[in-house]
N, CA, C and O atoms as a DFTB+ gen file, in Angstrom:
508 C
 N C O
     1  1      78.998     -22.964      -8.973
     2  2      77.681     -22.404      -9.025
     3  2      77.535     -21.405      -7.872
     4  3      77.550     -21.728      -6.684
     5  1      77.382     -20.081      -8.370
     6  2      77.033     -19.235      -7.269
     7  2      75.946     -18.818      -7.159
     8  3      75.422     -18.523      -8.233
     9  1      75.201     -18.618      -6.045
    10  2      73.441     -18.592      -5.644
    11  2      73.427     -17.307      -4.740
    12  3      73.936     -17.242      -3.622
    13  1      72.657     -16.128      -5.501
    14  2      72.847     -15.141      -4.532
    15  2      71.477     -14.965      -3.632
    16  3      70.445     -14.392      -3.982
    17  1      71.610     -15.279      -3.027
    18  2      70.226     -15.366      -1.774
    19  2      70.053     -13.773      -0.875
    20  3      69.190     -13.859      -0.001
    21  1      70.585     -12.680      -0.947
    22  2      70.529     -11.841      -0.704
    23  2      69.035     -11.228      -0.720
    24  3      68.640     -10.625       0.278
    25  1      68.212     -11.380      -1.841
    26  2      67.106     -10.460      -2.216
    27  2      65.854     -11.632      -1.656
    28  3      64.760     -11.227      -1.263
    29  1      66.169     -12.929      -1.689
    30  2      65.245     -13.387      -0.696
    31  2      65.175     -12.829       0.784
    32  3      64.276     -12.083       1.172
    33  1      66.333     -13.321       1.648
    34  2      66.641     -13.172       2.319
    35  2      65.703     -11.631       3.322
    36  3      65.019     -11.428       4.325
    37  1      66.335     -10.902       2.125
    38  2      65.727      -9.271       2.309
    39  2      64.214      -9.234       2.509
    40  3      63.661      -8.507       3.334
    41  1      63.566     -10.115       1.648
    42  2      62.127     -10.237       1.478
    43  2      61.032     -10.739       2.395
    44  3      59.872     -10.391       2.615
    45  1      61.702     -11.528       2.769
    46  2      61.645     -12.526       4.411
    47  2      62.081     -11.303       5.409
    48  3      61.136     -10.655       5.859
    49  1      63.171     -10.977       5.739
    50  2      63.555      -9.987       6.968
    51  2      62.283      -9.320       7.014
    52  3      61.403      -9.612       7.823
    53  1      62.152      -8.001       5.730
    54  2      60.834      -7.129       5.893
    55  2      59.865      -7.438       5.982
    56  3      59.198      -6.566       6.539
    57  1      58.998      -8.764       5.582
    58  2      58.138      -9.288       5.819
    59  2      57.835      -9.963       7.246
    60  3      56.669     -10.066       7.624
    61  1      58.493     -10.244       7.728
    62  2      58.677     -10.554       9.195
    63  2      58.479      -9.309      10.187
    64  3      57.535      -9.185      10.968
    65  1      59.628      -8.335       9.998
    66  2      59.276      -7.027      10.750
    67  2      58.185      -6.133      10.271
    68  3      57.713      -5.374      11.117
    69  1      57.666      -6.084       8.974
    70  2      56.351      -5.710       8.846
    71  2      55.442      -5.624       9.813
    72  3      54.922      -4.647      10.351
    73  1      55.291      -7.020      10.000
    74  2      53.777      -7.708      10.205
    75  2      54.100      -7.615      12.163
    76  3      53.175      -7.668      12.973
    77  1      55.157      -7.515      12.446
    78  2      55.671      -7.350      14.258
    79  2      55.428      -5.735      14.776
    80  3      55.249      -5.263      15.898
    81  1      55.525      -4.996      13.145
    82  2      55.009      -3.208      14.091
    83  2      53.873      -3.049      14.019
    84  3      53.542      -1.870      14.151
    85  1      52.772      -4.016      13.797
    86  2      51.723      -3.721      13.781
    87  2      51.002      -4.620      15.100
    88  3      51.183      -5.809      15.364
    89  1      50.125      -3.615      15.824
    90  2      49.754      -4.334      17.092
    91  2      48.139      -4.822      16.576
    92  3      47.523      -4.434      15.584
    93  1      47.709      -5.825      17.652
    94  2      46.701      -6.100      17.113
    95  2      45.270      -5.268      17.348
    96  3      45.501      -4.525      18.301
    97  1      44.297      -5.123      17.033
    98  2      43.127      -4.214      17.611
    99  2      42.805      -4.977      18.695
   100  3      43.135      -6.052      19.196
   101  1      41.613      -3.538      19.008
   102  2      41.270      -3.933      20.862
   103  2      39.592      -3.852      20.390
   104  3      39.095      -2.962      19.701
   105  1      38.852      -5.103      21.000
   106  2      37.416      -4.720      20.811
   107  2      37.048      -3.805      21.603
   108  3      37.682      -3.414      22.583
   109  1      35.889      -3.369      21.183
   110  2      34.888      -2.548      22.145
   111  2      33.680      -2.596      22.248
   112  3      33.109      -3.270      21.390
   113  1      33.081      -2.122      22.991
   114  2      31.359      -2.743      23.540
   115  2      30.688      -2.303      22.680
   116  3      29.978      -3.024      21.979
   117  1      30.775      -0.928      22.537
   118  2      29.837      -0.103      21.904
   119  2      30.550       1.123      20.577
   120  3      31.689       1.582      20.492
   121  1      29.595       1.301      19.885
   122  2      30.543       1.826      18.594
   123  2      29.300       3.441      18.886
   124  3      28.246       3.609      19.501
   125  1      30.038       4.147      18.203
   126  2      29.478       5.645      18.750
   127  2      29.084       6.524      17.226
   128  3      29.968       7.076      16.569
   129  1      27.478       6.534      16.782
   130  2      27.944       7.255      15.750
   131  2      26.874       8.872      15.538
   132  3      26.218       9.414      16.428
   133  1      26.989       9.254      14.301
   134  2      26.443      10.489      14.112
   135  2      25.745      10.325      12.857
   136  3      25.902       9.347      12.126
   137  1      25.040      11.209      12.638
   138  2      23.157      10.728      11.931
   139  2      22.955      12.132      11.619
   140  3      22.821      12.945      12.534
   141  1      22.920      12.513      10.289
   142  2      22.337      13.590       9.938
   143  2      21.381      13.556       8.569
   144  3      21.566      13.441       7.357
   145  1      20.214      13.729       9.508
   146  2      19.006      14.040       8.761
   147  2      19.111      14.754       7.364
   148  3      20.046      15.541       7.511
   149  1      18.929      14.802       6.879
   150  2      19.286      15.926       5.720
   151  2      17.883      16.388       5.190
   152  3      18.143      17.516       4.772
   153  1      16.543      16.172       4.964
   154  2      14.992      16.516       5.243
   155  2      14.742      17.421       6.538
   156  3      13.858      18.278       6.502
   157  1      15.364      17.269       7.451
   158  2      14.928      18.180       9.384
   159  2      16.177      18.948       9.173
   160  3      15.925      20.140       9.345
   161  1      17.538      18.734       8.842
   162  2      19.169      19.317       8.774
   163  2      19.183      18.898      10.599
   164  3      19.084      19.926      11.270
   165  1      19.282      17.661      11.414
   166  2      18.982      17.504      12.599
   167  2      20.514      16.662      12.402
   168  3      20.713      15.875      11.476
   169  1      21.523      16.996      13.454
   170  2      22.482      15.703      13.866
   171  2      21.901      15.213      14.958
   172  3      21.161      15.860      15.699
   173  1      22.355      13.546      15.155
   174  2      22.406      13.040      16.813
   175  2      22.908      12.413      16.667
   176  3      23.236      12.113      15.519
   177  1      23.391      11.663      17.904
   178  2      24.540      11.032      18.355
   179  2      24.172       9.837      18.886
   180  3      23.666       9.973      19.999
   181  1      24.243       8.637      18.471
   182  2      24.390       7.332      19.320
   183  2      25.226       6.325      19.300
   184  3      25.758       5.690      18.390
   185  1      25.273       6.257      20.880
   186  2      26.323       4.392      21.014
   187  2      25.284       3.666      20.986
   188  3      24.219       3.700      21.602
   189  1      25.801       2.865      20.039
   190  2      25.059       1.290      19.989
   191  2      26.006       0.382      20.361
   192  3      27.214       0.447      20.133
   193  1      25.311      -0.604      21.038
   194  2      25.837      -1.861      21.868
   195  2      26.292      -2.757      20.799
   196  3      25.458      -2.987      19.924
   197  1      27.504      -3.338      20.684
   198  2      27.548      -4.314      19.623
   199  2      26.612      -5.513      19.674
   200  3      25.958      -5.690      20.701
   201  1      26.491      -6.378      18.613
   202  2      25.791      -7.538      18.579
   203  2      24.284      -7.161      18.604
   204  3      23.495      -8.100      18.714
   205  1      23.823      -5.985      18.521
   206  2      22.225      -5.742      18.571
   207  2      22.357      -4.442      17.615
   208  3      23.280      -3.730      17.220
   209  1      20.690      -4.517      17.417
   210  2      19.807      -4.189      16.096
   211  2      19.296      -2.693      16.940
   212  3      18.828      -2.826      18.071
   213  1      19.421      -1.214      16.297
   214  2      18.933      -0.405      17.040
   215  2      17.944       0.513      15.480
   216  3      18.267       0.972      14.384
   217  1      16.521       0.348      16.380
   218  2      15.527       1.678      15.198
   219  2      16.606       2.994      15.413
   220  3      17.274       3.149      16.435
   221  1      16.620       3.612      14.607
   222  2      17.251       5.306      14.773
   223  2      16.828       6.022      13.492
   224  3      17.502       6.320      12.506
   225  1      15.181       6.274      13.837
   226  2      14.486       7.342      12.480
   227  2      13.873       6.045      12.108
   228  3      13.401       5.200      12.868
   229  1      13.989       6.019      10.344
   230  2      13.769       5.020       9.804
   231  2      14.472       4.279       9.784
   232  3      14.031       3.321       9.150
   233  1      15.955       4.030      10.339
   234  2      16.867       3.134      10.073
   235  2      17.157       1.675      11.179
   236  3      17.338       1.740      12.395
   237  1      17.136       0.636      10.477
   238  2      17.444      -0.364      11.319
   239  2      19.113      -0.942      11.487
   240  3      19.573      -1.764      10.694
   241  1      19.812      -0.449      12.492
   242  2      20.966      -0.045      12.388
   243  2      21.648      -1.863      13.530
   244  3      21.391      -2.122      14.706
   245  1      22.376      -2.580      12.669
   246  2      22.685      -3.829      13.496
   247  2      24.451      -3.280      13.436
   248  3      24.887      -2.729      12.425
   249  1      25.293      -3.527      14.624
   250  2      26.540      -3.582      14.878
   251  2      26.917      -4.507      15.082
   252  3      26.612      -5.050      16.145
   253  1      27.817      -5.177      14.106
   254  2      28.428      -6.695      14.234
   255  2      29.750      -6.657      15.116
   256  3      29.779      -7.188      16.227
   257  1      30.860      -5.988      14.553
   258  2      31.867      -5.385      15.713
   259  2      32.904      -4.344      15.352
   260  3      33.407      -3.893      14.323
   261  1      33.004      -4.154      16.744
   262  2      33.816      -2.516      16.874
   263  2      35.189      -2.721      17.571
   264  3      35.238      -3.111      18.737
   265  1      35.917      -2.547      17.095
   266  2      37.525      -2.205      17.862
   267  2      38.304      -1.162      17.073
   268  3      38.158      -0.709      15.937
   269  1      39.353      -0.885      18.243
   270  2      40.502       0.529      17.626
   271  2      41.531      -0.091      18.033
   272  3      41.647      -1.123      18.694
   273  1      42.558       0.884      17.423
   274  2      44.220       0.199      17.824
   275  2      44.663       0.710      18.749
   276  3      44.429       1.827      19.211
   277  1      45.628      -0.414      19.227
   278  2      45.959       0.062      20.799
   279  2      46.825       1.778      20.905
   280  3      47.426       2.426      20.048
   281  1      46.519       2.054      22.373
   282  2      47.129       3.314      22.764
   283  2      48.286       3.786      22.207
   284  3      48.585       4.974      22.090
   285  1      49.296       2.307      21.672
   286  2      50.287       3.189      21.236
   287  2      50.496       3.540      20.073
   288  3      51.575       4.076      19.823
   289  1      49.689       3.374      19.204
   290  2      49.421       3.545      17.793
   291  2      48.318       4.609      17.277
   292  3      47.258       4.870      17.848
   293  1      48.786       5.150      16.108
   294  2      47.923       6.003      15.769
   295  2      46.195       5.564      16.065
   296  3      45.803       4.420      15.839
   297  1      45.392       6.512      16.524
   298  2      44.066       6.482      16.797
   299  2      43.112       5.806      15.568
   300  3      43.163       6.191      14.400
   301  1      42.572       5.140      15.871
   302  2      41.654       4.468      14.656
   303  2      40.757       3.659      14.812
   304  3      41.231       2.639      15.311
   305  1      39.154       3.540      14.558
   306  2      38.260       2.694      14.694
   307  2      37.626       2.301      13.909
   308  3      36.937       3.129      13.313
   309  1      37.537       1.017      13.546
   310  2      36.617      -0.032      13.170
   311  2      35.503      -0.548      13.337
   312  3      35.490      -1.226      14.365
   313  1      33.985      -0.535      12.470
   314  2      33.142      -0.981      12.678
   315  2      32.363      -1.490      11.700
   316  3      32.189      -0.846      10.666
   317  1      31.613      -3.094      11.954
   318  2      31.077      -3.900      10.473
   319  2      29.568      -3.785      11.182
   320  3      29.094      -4.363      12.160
   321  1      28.957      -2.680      10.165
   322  2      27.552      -2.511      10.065
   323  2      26.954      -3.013       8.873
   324  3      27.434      -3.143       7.746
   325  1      25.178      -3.416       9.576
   326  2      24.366      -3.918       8.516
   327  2      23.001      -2.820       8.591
   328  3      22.119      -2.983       9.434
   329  1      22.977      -1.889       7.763
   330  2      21.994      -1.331       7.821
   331  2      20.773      -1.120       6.868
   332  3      20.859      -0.949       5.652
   333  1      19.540      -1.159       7.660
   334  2      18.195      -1.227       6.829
   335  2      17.477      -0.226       6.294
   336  3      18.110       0.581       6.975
   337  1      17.123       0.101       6.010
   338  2      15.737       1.355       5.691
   339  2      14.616       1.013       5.419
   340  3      14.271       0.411       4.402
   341  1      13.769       1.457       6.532
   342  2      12.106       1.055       6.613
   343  2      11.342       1.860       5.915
   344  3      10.529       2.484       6.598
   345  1      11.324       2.107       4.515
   346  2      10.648       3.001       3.812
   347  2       9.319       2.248       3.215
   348  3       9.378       1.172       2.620
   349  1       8.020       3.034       3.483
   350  2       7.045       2.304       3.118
   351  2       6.582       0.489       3.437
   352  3       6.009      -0.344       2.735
   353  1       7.163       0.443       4.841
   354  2       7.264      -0.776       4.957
   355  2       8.343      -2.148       4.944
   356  3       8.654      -3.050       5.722
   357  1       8.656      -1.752       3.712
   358  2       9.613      -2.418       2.929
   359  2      11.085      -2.221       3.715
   360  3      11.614      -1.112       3.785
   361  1      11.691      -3.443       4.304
   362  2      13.114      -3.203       4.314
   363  2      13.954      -2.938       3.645
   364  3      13.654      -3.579       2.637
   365  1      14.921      -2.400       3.410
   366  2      15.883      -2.301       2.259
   367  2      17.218      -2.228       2.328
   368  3      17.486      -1.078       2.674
   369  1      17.989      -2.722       2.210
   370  2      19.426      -3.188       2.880
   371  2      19.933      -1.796       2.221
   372  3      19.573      -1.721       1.046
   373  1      20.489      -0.956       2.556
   374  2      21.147       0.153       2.445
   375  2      22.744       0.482       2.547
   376  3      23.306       1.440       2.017
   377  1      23.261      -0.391       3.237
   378  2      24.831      -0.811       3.787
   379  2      25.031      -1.449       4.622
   380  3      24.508      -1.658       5.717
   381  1      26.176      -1.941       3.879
   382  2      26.546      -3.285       4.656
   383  2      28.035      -3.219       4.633
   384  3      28.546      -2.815       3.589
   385  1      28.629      -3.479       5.399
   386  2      30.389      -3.314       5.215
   387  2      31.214      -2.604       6.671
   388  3      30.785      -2.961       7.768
   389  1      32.262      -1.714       6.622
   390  2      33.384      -1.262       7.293
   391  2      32.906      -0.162       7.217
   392  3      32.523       0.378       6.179
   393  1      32.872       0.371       8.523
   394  2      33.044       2.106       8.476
   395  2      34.807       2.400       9.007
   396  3      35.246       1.334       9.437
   397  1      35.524       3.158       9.056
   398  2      36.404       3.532       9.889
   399  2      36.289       5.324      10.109
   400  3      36.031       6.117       9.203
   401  1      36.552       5.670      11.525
   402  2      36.663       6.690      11.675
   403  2      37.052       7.860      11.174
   404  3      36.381       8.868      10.947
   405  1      38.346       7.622      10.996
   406  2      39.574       8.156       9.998
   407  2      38.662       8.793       8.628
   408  3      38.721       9.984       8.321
   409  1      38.258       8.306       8.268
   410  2      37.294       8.565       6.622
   411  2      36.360       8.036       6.629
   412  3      36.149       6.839       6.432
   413  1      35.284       9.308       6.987
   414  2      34.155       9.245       7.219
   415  2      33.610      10.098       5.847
   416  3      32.467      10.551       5.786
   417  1      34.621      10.245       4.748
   418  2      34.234      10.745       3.652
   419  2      34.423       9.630       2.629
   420  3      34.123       9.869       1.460
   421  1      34.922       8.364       2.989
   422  2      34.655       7.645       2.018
   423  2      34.534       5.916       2.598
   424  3      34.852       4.918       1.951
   425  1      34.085       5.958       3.729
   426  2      33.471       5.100       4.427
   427  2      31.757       5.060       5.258
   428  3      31.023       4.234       5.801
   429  1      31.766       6.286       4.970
   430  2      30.060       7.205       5.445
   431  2      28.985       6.196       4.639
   432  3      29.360       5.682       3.586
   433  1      27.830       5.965       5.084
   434  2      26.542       5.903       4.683
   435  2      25.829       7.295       4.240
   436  3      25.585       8.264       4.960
   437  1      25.642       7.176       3.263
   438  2      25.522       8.412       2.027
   439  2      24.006       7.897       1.492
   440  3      24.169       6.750       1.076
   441  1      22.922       8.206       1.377
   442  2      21.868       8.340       0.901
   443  2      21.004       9.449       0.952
   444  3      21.182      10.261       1.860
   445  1      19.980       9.652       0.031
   446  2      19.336      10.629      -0.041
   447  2      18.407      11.835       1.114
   448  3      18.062      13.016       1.123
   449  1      18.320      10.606       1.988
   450  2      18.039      11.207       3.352
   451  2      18.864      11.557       4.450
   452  3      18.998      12.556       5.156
   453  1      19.498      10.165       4.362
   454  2      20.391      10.137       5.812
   455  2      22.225      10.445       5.026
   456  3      22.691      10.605       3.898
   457  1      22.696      10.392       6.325
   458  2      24.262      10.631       5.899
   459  2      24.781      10.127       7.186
   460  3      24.611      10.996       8.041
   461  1      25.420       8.928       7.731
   462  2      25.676       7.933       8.768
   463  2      27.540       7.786       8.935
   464  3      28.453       7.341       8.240
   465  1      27.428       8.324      10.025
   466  2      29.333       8.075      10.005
   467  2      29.541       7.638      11.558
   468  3      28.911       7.901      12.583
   469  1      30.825       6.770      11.258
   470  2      31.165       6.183      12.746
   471  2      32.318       7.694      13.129
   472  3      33.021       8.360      12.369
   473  1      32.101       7.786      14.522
   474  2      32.700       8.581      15.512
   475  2      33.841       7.567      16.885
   476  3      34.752       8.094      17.524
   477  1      33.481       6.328      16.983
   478  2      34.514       6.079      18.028
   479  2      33.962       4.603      18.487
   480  3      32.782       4.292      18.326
   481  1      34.891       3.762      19.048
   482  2      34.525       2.648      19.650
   483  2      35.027       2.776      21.139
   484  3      36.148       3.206      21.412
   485  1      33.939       2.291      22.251
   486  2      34.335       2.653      23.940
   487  2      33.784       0.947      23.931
   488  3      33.414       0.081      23.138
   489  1      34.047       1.190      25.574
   490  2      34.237       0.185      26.258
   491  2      33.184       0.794      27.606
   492  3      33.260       0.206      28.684
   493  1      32.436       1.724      27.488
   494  2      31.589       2.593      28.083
   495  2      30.348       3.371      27.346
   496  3      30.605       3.978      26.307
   497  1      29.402       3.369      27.707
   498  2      28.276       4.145      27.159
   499  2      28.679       5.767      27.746
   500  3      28.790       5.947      28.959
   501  1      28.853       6.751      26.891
   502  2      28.787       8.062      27.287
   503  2      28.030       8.575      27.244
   504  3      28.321       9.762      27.392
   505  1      26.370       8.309      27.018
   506  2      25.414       9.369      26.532
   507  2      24.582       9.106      27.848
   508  3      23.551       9.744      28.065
C-alpha cells in the first residue's frame, strides 16, 4: 500500500507560513476622519477618541476601535463605527461596520447628505 502524503503535507507547510507573514495590528487612540457636506460642499476633519460618541453636524458618530499594521507592512487602517443621524429628532442608524483607509470608495459612508471616510488611526490627537 502506497500513501502519497505529499499534497497534504504541502497544505499544512503553506498554511503555516501563510498565517507567520502576517503581523498582527497595532491599536490606536484615536481614528482620524473626513466629512463632506454635500448641501454646504464643506470638508472637515476629525480625530475621534476611541470608545466615545462624537455630535459632528447631524451625525452621532461612536468609534468602537481603530488599529493599522505594523511599520513593516504595507500602510493600512482599521476602524468599527456605529453611526446615527439626528434627522427630525429621530435617530437613525445609518452605518454600522468597518471602514478601512485603503477604500474609502467602497468602505465610505455614502448618504444623501453626508459622505464619511476614515483617513488614519494615531496614537496622538493632531488637530
Amino acid at each position: 500500500m502506497n500513501i502519497n502524503l505529499g499534497l497534504p503535507i504541502k497544505i499544512i507547510f503553506l498554511l503555516f507560513f501563510s498565517v507567520s507573514v502576517y503581523g498582527e495590528t497595532i491599536e490606536k487612540k484615536y481614528a482620524s476622519f473626513k466629512l463632506l457636506n454635500k448641501t454646504t460642499n464643506k470638508v472637515s476633519k476629525k480625530e475621534i477618541l476611541v470608545n466615545t460618541k462624537v455630535n459632528w453636524e447631524t451625525l452621532n458618530i461612536e468609534v468602537l476601535y481603530c488599529a493599522s499594521t505594523p511599520p513593516t507592512e504595507i500602510p493600512e487602517n482599521y476602524v468599527l463605527i456605529d453611526v446615527y443621524d439626528k434627522i427630525n429628532e429621530d435617530k437613525i442608524n445609518i452605518y454600522k461596520g468597518w471602514m478601512i483607509s485603503s477604500s474609502p470608495d467602497v468602505t465610505s459612508l455614502e448618504n444623501p447628505i453626508y459622505d464619511l471616510w476614515l483617513l488614519d488611526c494615531t496614537n496622538d490627537k493632531t488637530s
